[in-house]
Each structure stands twice: as structure tokens, then as C-alpha cells.
C-alpha positions as MATLAB code, in Angstrom:
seq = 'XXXXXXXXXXXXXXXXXXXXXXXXXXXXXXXXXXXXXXXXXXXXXXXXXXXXXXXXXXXXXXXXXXXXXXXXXXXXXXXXXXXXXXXXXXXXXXXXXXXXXX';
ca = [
       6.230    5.151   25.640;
       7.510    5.605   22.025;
       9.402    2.177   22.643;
       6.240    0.318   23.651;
       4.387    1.495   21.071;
       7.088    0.467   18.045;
       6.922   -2.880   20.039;
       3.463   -2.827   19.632;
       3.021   -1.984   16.194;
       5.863   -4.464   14.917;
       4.196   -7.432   16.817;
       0.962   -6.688   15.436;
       2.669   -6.455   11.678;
       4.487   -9.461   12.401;
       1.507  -11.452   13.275;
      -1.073   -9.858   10.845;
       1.540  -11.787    8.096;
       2.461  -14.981    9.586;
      -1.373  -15.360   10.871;
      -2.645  -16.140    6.756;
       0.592  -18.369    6.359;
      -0.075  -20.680    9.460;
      -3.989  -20.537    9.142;
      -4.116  -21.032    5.142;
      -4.659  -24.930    5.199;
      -6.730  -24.858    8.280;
      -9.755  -22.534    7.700;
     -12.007  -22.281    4.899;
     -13.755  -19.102    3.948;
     -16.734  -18.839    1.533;
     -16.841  -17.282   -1.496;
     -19.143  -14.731   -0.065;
     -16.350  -13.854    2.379;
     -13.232  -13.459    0.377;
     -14.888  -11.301   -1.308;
     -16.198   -8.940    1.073;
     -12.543   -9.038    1.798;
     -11.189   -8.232   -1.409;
     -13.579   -5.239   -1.386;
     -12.711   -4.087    2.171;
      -9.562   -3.600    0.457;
     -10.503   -1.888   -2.549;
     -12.291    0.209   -0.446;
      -9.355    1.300    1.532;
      -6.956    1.417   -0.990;
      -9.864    4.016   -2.793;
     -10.040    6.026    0.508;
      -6.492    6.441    1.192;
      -6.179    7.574   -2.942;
      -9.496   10.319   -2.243;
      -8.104   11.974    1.138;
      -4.386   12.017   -0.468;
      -5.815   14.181   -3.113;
      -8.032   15.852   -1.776;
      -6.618   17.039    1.321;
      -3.269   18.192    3.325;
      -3.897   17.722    7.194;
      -6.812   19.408    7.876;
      -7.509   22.060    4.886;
      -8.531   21.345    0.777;
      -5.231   20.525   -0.981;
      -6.310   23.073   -4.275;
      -6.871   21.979   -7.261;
      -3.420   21.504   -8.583;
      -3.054   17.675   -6.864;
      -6.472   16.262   -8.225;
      -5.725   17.529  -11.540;
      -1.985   15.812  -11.190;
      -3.783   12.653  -10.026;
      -6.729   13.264  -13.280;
      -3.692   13.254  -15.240;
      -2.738   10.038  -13.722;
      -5.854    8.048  -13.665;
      -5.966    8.651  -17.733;
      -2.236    7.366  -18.103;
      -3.102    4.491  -16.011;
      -6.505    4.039  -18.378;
      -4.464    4.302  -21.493;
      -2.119    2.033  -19.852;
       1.539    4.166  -20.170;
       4.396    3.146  -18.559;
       4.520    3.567  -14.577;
       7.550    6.121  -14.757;
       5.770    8.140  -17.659;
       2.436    7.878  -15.573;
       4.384    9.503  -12.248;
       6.328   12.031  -14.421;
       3.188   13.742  -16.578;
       1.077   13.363  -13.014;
       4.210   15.575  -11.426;
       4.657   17.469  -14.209;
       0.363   18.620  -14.737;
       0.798   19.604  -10.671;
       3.833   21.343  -11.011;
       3.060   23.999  -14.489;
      -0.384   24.676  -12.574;
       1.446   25.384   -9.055;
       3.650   28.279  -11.075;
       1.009   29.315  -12.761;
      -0.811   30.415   -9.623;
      -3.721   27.363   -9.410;
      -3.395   26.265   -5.543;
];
């Protein structure tokens, strides 16, 4: 079953990027459309982001991640390096684990 699935999942990857490649020439979208698109992807990218902070499985991550990810957004804002950006985001969650803050 495992097999099937992998099969499955690497087929549908496959053809989810050669799909836009063979298609690009051949079908117009509107302007209306890509950017519905765009957004869908925004939006995804903004909900995968919220539930990684937020939450661990099923339960409230503490407060310790969102602050580590606060910490992030403004380096991103203030636009530090990437590597500075991970290591004060890393950093912020780490001090407030050992200091007791879940």
C-alpha cells in the first residue's frame, strides 16, 4: 500500500510540473485568473506559516515559537540577512524556552 501510494504521489508531482511547461503556449488565462492564483498561493503559503506557529499536532505550541517567528517577521521587515534572520528567530525561542515561557 505504502508503494502505491509513493507511486501515486510522485506521478501526481511529476505531472503537476510538466502540465504548466507543455500547456504554457496553448492556454490563455485572464488577468482576473492569474491572480486569483497568485493569491491562492499567498494564501497557503500564509496558512502553512499560522498553523506552524501556532500549533504542534493537535495542542497550542506556547508562546515561545510565535515570539521566535515575531522576531523573524521584524528581521525580514528590516530586511537582515537570511542566516541572521534564522539565527535571532532561534535564538528569541531558545532564551524564552530556558527561561520557563512554553
Amino acid at each position: 500500500m505504502t508503494i502505491i501510494a509513493l507511486v501515486v504521489l510522485a506521478t501526481g508531482t511529476y505531472l503537476m510540473r510538466l502540465v504548466p511547461l507543455l500547456l504554457h503556449d496553448r492556454l490563455d488565462l485572464s488577468a482576473r485568473t492569474i491572480r486569483f492564483v497568485e493569491l491562492g498561493a499567498v494564501a497557503l503559503l500564509v496558512a502553512l506559516v499560522a498553523t506552524g506557529t501556532w500549533f504542534e499536532g493537535q495542542e497550542f505550541a506556547g508562546w515561545a515559537r510565535p515570539a521566535g517567528v515575531a522576531v523573524a517577521a521584524v528581521g525580514v521587515w528590516r530586511r537582515m540577512p537570511f542566516v541572521l534572520i534564522v539565527v535571532l528567530a532561534a535564538v528569541t525561542t531558545a532564551l524564552l524556552r530556558l527561561a520557563g515561557v512554553p
